[in-house]
PLY file of the C-alpha trace (Angstrom):
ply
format ascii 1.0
element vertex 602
property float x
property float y
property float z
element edge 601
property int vertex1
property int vertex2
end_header
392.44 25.66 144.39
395.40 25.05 142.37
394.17 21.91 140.79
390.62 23.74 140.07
392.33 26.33 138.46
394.26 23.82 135.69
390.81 21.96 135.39
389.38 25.43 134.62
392.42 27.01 132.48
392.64 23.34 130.36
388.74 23.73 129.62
388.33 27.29 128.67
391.63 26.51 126.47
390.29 23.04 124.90
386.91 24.49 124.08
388.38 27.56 122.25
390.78 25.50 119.97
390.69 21.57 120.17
392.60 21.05 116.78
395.14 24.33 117.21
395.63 22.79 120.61
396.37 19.09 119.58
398.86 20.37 117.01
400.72 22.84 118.92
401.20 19.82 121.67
402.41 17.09 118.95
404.94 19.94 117.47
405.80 20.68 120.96
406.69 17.43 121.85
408.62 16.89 119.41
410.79 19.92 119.80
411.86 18.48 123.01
412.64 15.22 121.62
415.26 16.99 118.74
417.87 17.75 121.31
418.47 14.60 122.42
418.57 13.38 118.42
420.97 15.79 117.03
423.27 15.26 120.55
423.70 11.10 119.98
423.68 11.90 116.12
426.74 14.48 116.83
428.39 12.31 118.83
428.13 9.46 116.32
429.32 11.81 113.04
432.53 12.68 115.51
433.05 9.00 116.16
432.80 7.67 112.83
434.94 10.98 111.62
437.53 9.77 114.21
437.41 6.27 112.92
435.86 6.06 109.28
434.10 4.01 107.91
431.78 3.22 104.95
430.85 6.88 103.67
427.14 6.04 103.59
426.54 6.01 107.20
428.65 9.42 107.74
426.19 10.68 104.80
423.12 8.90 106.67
424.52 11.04 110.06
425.08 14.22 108.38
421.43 14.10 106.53
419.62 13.37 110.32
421.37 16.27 111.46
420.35 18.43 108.67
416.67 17.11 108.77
416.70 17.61 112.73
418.03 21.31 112.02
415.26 22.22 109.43
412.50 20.86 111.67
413.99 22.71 114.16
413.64 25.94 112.12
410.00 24.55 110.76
408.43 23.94 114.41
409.96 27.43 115.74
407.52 29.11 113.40
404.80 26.54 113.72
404.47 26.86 116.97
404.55 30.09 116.99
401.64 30.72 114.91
399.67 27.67 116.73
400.55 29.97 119.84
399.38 32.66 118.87
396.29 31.68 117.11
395.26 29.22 120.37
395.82 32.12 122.77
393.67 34.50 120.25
390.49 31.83 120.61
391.17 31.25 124.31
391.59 34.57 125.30
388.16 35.80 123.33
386.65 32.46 125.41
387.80 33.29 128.45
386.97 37.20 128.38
383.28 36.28 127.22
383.03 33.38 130.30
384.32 35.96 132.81
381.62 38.87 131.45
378.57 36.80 131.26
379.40 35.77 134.79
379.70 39.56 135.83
376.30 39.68 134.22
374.95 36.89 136.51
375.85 39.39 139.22
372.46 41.19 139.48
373.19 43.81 142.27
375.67 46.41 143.05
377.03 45.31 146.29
380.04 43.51 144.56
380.55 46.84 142.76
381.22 48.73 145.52
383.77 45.76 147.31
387.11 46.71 146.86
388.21 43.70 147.25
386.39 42.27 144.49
387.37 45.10 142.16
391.04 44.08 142.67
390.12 40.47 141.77
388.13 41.35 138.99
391.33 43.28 137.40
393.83 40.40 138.60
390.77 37.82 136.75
391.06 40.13 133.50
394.58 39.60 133.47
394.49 36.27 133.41
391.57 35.67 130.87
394.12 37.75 128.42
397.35 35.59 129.66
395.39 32.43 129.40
397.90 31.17 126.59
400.66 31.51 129.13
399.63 28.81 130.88
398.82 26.40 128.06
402.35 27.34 127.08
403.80 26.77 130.86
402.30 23.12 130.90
403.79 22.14 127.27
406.73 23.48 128.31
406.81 21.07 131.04
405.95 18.42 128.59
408.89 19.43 126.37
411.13 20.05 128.90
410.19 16.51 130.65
411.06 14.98 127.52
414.30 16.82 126.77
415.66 15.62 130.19
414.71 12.39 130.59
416.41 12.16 127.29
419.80 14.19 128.11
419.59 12.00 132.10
419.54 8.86 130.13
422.44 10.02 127.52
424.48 11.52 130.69
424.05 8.53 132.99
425.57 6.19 130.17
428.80 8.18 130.36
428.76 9.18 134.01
425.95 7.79 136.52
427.46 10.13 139.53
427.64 13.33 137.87
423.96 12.95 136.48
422.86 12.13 140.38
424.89 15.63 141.18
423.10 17.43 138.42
419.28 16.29 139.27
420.00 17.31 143.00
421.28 20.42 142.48
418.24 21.09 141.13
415.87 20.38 143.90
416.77 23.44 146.15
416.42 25.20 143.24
412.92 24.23 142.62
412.30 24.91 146.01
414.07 28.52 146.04
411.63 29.19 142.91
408.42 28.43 144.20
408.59 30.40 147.29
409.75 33.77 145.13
406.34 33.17 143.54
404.69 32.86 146.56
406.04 36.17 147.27
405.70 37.54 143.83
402.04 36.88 143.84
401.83 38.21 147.54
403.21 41.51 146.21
400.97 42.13 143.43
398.25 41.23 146.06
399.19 43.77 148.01
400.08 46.29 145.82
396.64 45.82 143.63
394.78 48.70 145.83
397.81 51.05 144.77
397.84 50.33 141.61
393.86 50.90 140.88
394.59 54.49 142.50
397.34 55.39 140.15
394.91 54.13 137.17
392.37 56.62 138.72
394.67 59.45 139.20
395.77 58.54 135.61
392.74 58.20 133.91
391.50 61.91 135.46
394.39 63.36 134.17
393.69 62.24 130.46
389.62 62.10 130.24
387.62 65.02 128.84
385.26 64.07 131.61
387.49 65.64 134.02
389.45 67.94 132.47
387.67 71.40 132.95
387.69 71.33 136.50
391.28 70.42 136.24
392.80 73.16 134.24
390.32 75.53 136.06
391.77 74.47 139.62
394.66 73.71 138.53
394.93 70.29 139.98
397.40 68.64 137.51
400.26 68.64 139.29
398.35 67.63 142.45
396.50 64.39 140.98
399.98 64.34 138.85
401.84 63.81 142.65
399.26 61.77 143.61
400.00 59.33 140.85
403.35 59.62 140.81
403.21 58.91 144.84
401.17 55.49 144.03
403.59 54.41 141.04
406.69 54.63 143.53
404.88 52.81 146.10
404.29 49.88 143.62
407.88 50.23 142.27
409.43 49.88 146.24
407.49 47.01 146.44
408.33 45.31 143.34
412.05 46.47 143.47
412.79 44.88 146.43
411.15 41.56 145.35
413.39 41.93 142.58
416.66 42.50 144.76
415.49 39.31 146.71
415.22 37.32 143.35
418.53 38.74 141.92
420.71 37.28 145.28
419.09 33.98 144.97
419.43 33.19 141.12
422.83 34.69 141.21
423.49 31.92 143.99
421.74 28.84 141.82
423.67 30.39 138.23
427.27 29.80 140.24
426.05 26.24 141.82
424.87 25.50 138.11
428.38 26.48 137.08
430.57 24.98 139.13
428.97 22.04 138.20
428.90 22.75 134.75
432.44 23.29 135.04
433.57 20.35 136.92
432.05 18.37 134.90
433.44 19.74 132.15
437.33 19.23 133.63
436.66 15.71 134.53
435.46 14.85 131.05
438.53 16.38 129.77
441.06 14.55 132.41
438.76 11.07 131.02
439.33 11.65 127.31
443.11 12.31 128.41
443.39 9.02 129.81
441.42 7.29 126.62
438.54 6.41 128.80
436.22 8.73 126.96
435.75 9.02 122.94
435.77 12.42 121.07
431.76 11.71 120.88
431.76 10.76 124.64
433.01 14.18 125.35
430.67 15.82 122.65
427.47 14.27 124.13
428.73 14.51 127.74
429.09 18.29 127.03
426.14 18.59 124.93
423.78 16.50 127.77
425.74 18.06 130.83
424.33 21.34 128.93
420.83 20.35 128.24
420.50 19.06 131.59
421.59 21.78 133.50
419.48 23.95 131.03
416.79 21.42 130.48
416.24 21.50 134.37
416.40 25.53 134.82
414.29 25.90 131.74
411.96 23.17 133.90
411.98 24.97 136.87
411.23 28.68 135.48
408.46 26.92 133.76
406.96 25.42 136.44
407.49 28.62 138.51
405.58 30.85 135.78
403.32 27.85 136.08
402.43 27.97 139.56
402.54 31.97 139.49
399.76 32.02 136.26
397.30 29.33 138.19
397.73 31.50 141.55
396.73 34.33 139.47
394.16 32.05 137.49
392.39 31.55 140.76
391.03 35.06 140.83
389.65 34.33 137.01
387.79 31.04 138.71
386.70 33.11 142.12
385.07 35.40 140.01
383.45 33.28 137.32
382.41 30.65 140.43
381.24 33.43 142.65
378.07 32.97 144.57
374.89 35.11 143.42
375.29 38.76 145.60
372.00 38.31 145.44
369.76 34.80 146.32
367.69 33.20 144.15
364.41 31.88 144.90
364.47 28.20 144.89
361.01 27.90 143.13
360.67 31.12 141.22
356.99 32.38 141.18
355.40 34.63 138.39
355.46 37.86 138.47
351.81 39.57 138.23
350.92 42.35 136.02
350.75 45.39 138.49
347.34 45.96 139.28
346.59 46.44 142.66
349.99 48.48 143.85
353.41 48.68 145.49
354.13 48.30 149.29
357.24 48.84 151.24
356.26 47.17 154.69
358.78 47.85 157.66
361.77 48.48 155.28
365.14 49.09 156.95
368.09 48.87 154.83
372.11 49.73 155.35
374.99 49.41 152.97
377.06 47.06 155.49
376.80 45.77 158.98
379.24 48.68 159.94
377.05 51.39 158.09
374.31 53.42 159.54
370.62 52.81 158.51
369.89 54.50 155.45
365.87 53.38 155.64
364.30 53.01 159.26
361.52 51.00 159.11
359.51 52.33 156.01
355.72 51.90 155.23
354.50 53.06 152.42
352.00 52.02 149.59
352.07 53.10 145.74
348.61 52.51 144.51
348.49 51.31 140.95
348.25 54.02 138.27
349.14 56.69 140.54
352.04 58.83 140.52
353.81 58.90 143.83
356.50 61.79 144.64
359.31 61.44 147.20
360.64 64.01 148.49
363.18 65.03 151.12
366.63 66.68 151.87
369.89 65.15 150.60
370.93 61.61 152.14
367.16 61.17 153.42
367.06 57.80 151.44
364.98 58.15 148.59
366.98 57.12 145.84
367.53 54.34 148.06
363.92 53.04 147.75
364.42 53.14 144.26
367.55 50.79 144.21
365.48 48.68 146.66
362.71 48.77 144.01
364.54 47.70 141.71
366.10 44.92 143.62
369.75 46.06 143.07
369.86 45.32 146.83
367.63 43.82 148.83
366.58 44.87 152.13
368.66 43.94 155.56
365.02 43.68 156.96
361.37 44.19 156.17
359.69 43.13 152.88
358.88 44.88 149.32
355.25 43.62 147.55
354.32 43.79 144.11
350.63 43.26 144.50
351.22 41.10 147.44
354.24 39.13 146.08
357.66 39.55 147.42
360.33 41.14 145.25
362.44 37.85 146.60
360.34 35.31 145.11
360.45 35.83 141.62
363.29 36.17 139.04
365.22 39.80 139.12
364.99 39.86 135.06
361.35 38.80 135.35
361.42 42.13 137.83
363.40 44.60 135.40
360.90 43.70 132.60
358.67 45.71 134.11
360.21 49.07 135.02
361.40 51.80 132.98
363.45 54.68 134.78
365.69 57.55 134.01
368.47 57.48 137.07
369.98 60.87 138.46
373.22 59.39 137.63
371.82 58.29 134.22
374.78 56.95 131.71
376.34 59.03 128.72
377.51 56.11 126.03
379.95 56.39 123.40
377.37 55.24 120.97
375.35 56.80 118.04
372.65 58.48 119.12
370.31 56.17 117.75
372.29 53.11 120.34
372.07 55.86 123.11
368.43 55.68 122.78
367.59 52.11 121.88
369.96 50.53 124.83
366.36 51.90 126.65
364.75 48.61 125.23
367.09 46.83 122.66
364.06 45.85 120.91
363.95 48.60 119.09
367.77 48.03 117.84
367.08 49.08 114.04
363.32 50.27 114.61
364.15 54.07 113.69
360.28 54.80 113.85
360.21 53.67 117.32
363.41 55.21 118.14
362.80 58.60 116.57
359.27 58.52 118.33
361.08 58.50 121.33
363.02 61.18 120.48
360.19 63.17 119.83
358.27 62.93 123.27
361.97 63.75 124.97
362.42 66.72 122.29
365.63 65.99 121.33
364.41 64.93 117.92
365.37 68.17 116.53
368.75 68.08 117.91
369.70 64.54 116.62
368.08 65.10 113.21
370.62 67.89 112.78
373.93 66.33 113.61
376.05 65.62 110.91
375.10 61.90 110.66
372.09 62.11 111.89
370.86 59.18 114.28
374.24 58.06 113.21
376.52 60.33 114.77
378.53 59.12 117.14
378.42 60.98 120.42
381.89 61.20 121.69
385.37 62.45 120.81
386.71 59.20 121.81
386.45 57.20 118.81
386.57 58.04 115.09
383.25 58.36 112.64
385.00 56.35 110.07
387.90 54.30 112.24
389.60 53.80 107.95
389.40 57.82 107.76
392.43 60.01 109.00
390.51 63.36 108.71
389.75 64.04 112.38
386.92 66.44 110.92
384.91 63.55 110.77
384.73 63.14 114.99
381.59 62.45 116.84
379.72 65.06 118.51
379.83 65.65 122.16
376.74 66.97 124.23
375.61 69.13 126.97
374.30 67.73 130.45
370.76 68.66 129.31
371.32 67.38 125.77
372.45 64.18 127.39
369.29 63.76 130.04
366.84 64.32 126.87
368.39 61.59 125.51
368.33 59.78 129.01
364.38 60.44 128.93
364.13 58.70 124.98
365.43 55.84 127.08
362.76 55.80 128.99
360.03 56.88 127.26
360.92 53.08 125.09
359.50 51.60 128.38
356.74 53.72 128.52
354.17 50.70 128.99
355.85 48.78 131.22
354.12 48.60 134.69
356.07 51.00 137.03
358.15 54.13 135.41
360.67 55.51 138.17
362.03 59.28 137.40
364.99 60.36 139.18
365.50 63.71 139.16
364.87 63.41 135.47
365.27 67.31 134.47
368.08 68.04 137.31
370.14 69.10 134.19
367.40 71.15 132.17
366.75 75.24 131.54
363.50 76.01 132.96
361.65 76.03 129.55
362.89 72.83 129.04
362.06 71.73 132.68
358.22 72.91 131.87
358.21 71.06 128.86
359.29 67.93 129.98
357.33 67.72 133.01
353.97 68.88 130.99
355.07 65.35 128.54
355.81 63.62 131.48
352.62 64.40 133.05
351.05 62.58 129.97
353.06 59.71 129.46
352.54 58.38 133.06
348.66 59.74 133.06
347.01 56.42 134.68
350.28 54.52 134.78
351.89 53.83 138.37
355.34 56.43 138.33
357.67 57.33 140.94
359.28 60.98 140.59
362.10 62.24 142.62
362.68 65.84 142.34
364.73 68.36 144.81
362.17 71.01 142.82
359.10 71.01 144.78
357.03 72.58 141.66
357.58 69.61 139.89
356.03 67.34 141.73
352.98 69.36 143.18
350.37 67.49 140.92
351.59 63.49 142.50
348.17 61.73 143.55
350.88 61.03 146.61
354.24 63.02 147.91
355.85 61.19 151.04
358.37 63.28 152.54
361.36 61.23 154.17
363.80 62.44 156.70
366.69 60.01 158.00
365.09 57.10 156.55
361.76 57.43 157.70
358.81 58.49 155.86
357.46 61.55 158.30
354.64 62.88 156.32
352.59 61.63 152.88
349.42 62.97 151.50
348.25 65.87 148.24
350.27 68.94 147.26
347.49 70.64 149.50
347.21 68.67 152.47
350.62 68.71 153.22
350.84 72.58 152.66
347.78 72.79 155.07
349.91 70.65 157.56
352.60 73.13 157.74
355.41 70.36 158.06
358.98 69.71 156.47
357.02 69.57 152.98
354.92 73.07 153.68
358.91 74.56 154.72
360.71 73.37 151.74
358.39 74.19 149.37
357.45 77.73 150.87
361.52 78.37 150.83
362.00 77.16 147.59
358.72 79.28 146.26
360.14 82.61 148.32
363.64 82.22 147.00
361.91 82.23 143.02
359.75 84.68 143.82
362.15 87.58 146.13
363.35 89.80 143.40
367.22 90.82 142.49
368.77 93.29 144.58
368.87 96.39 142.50
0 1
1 2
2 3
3 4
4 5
5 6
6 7
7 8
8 9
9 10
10 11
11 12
12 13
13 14
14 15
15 16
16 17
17 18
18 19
19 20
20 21
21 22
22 23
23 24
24 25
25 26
26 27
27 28
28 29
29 30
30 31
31 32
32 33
33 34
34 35
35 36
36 37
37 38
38 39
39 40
40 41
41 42
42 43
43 44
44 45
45 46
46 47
47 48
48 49
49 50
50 51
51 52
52 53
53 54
54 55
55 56
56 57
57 58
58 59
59 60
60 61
61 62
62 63
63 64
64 65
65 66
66 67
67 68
68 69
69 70
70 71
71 72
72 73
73 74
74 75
75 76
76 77
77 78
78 79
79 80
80 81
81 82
82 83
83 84
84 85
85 86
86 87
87 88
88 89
89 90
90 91
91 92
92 93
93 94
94 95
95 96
96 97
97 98
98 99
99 100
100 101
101 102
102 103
103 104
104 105
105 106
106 107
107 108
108 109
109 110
110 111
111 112
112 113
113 114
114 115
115 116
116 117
117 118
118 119
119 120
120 121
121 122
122 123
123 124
124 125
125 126
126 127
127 128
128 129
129 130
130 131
131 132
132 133
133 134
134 135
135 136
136 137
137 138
138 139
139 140
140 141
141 142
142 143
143 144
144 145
145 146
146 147
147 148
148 149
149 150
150 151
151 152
152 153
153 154
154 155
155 156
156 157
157 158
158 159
159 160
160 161
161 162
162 163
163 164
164 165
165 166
166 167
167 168
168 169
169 170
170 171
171 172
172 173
173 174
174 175
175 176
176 177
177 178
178 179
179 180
180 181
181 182
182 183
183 184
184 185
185 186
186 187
187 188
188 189
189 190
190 191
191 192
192 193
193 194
194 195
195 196
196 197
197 198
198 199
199 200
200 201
201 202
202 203
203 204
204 205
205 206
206 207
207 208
208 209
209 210
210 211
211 212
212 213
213 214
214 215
215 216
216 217
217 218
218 219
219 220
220 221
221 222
222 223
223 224
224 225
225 226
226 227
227 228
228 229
229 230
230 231
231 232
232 233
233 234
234 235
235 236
236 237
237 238
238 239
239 240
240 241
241 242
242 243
243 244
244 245
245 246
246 247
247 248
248 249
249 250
250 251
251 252
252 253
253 254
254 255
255 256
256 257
257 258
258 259
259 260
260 261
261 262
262 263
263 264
264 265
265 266
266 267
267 268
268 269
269 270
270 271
271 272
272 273
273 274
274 275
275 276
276 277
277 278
278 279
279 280
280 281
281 282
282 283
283 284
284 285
285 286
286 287
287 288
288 289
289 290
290 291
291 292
292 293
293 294
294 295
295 296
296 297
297 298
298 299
299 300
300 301
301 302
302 303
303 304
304 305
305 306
306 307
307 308
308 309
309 310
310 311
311 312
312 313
313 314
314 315
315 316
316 317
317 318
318 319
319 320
320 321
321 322
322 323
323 324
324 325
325 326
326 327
327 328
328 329
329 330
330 331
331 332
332 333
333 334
334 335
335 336
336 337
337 338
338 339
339 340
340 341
341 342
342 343
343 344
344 345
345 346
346 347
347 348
348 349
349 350
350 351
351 352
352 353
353 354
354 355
355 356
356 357
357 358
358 359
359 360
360 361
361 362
362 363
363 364
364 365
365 366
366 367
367 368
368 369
369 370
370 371
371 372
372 373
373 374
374 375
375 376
376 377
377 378
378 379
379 380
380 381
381 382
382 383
383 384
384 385
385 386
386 387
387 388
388 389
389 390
390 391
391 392
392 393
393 394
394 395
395 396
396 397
397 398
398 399
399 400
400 401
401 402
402 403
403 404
404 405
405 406
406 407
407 408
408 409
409 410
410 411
411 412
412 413
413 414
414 415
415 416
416 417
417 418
418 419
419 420
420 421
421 422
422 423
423 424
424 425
425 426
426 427
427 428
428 429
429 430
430 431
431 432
432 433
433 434
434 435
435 436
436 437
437 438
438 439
439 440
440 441
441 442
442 443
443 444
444 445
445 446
446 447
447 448
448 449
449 450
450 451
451 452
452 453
453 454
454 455
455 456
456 457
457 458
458 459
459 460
460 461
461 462
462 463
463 464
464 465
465 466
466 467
467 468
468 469
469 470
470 471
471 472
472 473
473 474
474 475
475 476
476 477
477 478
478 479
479 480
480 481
481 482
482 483
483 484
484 485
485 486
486 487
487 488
488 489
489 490
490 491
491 492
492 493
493 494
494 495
495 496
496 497
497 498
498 499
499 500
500 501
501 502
502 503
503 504
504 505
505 506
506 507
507 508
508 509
509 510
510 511
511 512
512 513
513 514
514 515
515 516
516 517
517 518
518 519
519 520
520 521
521 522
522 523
523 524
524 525
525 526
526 527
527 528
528 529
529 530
530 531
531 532
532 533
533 534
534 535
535 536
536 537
537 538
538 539
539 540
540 541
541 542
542 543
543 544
544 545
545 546
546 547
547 548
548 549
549 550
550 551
551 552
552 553
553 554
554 555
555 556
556 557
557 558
558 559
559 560
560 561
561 562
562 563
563 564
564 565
565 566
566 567
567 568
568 569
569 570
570 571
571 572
572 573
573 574
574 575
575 576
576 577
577 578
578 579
579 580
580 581
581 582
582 583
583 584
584 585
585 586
586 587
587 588
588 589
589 590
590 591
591 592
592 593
593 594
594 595
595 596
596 597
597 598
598 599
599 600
600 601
């Protein structure tokens, strides 16, 4: 996984900035090769100072070290705008690879995985960090060059002490890579604690959430909560961090002892007149860059192996399987003109999870509207997710005029529905984005957009906001981000502004084949309820709808109402039958009815 992960990191990274990349390498390389230069060209200015000779070459020595000294300070800010630049291009790569493969991910299973969340936040990390590990493997490079350099200049003085140096360093190698083992373990582990204290975090600072908040007064118990989470992260990391403290401590006094006996022996030599003033320069200068050349090795290759362990959640994610199968020979996708079946449907959220949908039958004619209706947790907006294939079902079959949702592409499938969602989204957008993310086709078509508007009535509204269809609506983000003046703020607003705006979504798909309403005035006064529903009524007048509504009234005029309870469709047939039946739908309808019609206690 390891090796897939380089493959992937050294593609994403090429593609983003071939020439960037090629230069920071070549000025990289040669940073490691400097070292070396100005240690033999120190050693030979101290010789020839010791024993002079013609002037020139002492000149010649003291240029190259000057030359070597201004590259030095050239390639230091070279590379660090090539760095910088590189990981700019690979990161905006990498984060656009790892979204358009969350796209590919048509359903919602992988949404609601845990597991897969913690990935997905590890696989963010890295796409930002993805410089890191371009930098880890030229550090390598450098480093590789700088000691094979400082080995060769240290075995020319002393063969034995260069063998003690290079095996000192294997345990330390070996020490490294299990720490990041264990560091990666930890953050593993810890990933589930840390999403929580995000969460309690994010409640604590979101207008969203904040009402309910102050009006409990829950601060200081989400506050604990969070708090709680951080020091559970913090134990963790600490006493990684206590383990990696005793065992560097150990490998900096090996490194000096050797460093220092070294050192004393090189001394003792020059002493004796076995070793030159240079001898001792460059045996002190690659004893040094040895010992340092090899730490500075093996923290690079730990941060190394530690980036492509994290890497491999970027390439689990962006490799992942489809959550939901393809066909293998996608078929077309009819225009809707005979109807909708659900034929023995069962569905469940997991093996472990109870059935949500026990065996359902039920057919949608085309160009009627059908209602369903039933108490909470009775599974219809479950039909609808099934409908439109965020899920597909654990058994049984869903036809669109006889072909099986399975068999043809899910895009092909979304084409052809427009729907307003109980849980419909509020963006931080203009309005005029709020209501053109309906059909992005009419991005720019203000006509079509304000047309919209007009059948949700919520025309007015817009119109009159300070910018118009150009208002933003949110507090998050500034009209004008150059302008200071926080006067100039978007505009938040209400839950029923925010469904009429839901309903200009979906009144953009108006022609499409099926049009699914959930709930879609859950949030509205009555007079606006009325008014909706009567535009409703005409919009879907010979189209094929689905309407969810927990208020009977609203759905009284569906050519069809099926009335579920515990997954299973128990009764189905006109406003008037099912009254005449006296069942669950004649009960909820007569309590609802009594409970508008009783008058207020006096």
């Amino acid at each position: 996984m390891m090796i897939r992960s380089a493959l992937v990191g050294t593609r994403l990274v090429w593609k983003a900035a071939p020439a960037l990349l090629l230069a920071y390498l070549a000025v990289t390389l040669l940073a490691g090769v400097v070292p070396i230069v100005v240690a033999w060209l120190t050693k030979l200015a101290l010789d020839r100072i010791v024993s002079p000779g013609p002037p020139l070459v002492l000149l010649g020595l003291a240029a190259g070290l000057a030359i070597a000294g201004l590259f030095t300070s050239v390639s230091l800010q070279s590379s660090q705008y090539l760095r910088a630049e590189a990981g700019r291009r690979s990161t905006l790569v990498a984060t656009d690879e790892l979204f358009a493969a969350m796209e590919r991910l048509d359903g919602l299973a992988r949404f609601e995985d845990p597991a897969f969340l913690d990935r997905l936040r590890f696989a963010q990390e890295s796409a930002r960090g993805l410089q890191f590990m371009a930098d880890s493997c030229f550090g390598l490079a450098r480093g590789a060059i700088t000691l094979v350099g400082f080995v060769g200049s240290l075995a020319v003085i002393s063969p034995a002490f260069t063998g003690t140096v290079v095996l000192a360093a294997l345990p330390a190698l070996w020490i490294q890579l299990r720490l990041s083992r264990k560091r990666v373990g930890v953050m593993w582990r810890i990933g589930p604690v840390e999403r929580r204290e995000m969460f309690y975090g994010q409640l604590l600072s979101t207008v969203n959430a904040a009402k309910e908040i102050r009006l409990l007064g829950l601060g200081s118990f989400l506050r604990g909560r969070m708090i709680k989470e951080l020091r559970t992260a913090n134990d963790a990391k600490r006493l990684l961090e206590r383990r990696e403290l005793l065992y560097q401590s150990g490998l900096s006094l090996l490194a000096a002892a050797i460093s220092g006996g070294g050192l004393i022996w090189a001394m003792i030599s020059a002493g004796r007149g076995l070793l030159s003033v240079g001898d001792v320069s460059m045996f002190t200068a690659a004893a040094a860059g040895v010992q340092t050349t090899i730490a500075g090795l093996v923290t690079t290759a730990v941060a190394a192996h530690h980036q492509l362990l994290m890497f491999g959640h970027y390439v689990e994610v962006v490799e992942a399987a489809p959550d939901l199968p393809s066909p293998a020979q996608p078929g077309p996708l009819p225009e809707l003109r005979r109807g909708i079946e659900f034929r023995d449907v069962w569905f469940r959220y997991g093996p472990d999870h109870p059935w949500v949908l026990r065996g359902v039958n039920l057919f949608i004619p085309y160009g009627d509207a059908v209602a369903l209706v039933g108490r909470n947790g009775s599974g219809k907006s479950t039909m609808v997710k099934l409908l439109c294939r965020f899920y597909d079902p654990t058994k049984g079959e869903i036809l669109w005029d006889g072909v099986d949702l399975r068999d043809v592409e899910v895009a092909r499938l979304r084409e052809r529905i427009g729907a307003v969602f109980q849980d419909f989204m509020s963006y931080d957008l203009s309005a005029a984005d709020n209501i053109a993310v309906g059909d992005l086709a009419a991005l720019g078509d203000r006509p079509r957009i304000e047309t919209a508007a007009r059948q949700a009535g919520v025309h007015e509204l817009v119109a009159a906001l300070p910018r118009g269809y150009d208002t933003l609506l949110t507090r998050m983000f500034r009209q004008d981000p150059d302008e200071d003046d926080d006067s100039d703020s978007g505009v938040p607003l209400s839950g029923g502004q925010w469904q009429r705006l839901a309903l200009a979504r979906a009144f953009l798909r108006q022609e499409r084949d099926l049009m699914i309403l959930d709930e879609p005035s859950a949030g509205l006064d009555a007079e606006a309820e009325h008014e909706i529903h009567t535009r409703l009524r005409e919009i879907r007048a010979g189209r094929t709808g689905i309407l969810i509504s927990h208020r009977l009234g609203a759905v009284r005029d569906a050519d069809l109402i099926a009335v579920l309870e515990d997954g299973v469709i128990v009764e189905h047939g006109g406003h008037g039958e099912l009254l005449g039946t006296g069942g669950t739908y004649a009960q909820l309808f007569t309590l609802q009815a009594t409970g508008y019609a009783t008058a207020a206690p006096s």
